[in-house]
N, C-alpha and C positions, 0 to 999 in steps of 0.2 A: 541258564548259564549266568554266572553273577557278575554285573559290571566292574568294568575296571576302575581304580579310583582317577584313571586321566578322561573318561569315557564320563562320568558321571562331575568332574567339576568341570569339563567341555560344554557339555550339556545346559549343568547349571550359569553359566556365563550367556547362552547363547550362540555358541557358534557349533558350527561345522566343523569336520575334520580337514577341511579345505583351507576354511578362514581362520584355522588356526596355524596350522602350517605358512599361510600370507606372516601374521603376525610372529611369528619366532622364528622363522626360516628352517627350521625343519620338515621333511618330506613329508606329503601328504601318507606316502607309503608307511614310512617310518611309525607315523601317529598309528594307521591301523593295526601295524603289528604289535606295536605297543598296548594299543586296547583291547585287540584277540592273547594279548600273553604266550606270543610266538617270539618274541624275543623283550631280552634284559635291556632296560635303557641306560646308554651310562649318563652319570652323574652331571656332565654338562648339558646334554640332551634336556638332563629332567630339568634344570635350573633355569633355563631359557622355556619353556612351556611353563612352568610352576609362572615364572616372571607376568608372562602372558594372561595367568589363568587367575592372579594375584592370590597364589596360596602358597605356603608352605614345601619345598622341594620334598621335605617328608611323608608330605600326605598322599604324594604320585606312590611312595615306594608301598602305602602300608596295600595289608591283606583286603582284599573283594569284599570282604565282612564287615571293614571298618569305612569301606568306601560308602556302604551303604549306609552304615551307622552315622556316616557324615551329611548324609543327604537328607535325615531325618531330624525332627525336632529335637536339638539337644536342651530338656527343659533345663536345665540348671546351667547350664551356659551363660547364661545371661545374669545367674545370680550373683555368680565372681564380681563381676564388674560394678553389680548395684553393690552387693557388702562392702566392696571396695569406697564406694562413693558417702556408702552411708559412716563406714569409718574418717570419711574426712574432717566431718564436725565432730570428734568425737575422737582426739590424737590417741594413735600406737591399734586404734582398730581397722584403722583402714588396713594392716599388715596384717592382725589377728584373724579377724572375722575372713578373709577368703584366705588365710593359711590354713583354719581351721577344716573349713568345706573341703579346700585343695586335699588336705591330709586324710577325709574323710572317703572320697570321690576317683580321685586321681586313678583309681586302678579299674573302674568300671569302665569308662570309657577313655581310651587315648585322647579325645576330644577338650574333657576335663581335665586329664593332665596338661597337656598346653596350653590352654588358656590359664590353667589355674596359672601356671607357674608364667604364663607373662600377664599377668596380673600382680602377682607379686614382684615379678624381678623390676615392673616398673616404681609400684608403691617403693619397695624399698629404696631405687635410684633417687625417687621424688624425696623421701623421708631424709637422706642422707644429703640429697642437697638443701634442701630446706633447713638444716641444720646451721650451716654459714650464715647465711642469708637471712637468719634471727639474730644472730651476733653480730652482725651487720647493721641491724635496723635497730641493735640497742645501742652500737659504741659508734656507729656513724649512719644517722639516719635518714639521709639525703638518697643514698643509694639502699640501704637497706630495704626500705620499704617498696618501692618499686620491686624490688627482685624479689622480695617475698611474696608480695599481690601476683607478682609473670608468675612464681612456680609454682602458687598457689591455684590459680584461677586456670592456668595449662592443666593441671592435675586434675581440675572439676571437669573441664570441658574434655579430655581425653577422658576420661569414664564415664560420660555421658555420650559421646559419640562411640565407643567400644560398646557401650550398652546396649545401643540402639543395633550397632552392627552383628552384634551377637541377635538379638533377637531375633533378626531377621536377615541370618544365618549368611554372613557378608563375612570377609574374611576381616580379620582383627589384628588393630596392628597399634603399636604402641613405641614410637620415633623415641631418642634421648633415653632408653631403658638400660640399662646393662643388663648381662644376663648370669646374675647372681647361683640359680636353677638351672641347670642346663638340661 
C-alpha cells in the first residue's frame, strides 16, 4: 500500500501520529484517517499539519506517487539554487540559468517545478529590487551602498542556505520573494 504524502513527511520530521496531533491540535484520530485515505482533509486541517510538518499545504494534497517521489533523492533539486548562485557574479544569469533548467524539468517531477519556480520568483524579487538600490548608490551614495551590499549579500546567503536545504532534502523557503510563477 503506498504511503500517504502526510505519513511520509511525518515520518521524515520524526514524530508520531501522537506528537503530531500535540503540535497542531488536530486529533490523533483524524491524522490516522488522513494517512489510511479514509477521509478528505479540509484545507485548514492541512495548513496547520503542513505548518507543523514545515512543508508546503500542497504537498499533504499531492498523489502517493509523488509523496514518494518526495522522499527520494531529487538530484537536480539542488541544482536550481547553485545556477541561481552561480548567476549572481555573472548579471541577468542568475534568472537565466535556473529558468532554463525550470523550463527544461518542471514537468518530470512536481518537486522541480516548485522549487524551480521559487527560485526564480525570488531572483527575480532580488533583481527588481537591486535595481533601486543601484540608482541609489550612484545619485546618493550614503545609502545606496549599504542597500545594495544587504540585497546583495541576502541574495548570496539565501541560495546558499536553499542550497544546502535542498540537498539534504529540508524544506526550502525563500522570505521577501514574490510570487511572480504561481
Amino acid at each position: 500500500m503506498p504511503t500517504s504524502p502526510l505519513a511520509t513527511f511525518r515520518r521524515k520530521k520524526g514524530l508520531s501520529q501522537e506528537q503530531l496531533a500535540t503540535l497542531s491540535g488536530v486529533s490523533a484520530r483524524t491524522i490516522q484517517r488522513i494517512e489510511k485515505g479514509t477521509v478528505e482533509a479540509h484545507l485548514a486541517t492541512l495548513k496547520l499539519l503542513a505548518d507543523c510538518l514545515d512543508v508546503e499545504p500542497e504537498l499533504l494534497l499531492e498523489k502517493a506517487s509523488d509523496a514518494t517521489t518526495a522522499g527520494k533523492v531529487n538530484k537536480l533539486a539542488p541544482l536550481f539554487h547553485g545556477l541561481a548562485l552561480v548567476g549572481l557574479f555573472f548579471p541577468i544569469l542568475n534568472i537565466i540559468l535556473p529558468g532554463f533548467l525550470w523550463l527544461l524539468k518542471k514537468d518530470e517531477q512536481s518537486e522541480y517545478d516548485r522549487q524551480g519556480k521559487q527560485v526564480l520568483n525570488f531572483q527575480l524579487t532580488m533583481s527588481f529590487a537591486f535595481v533601486p538600490s543601484v540608482l541609489l548608490l550612484i545619485f546618493f551614495f550614503p545609502v545606496g551602498f549599504p542597500l545594495t551590499l544587504l540585497i546583495y549579500f541576502y541574495t548570496v546567503v539565501m541560495c546558499l542556505l536553499n542550497l544546502f536545504r535542498s540537498i539534504n532534502q529540508q524544506p526550502i523557503r525563500y522570505p521577501l520573494s514574490f510570487a511572480f510563477l504561481k
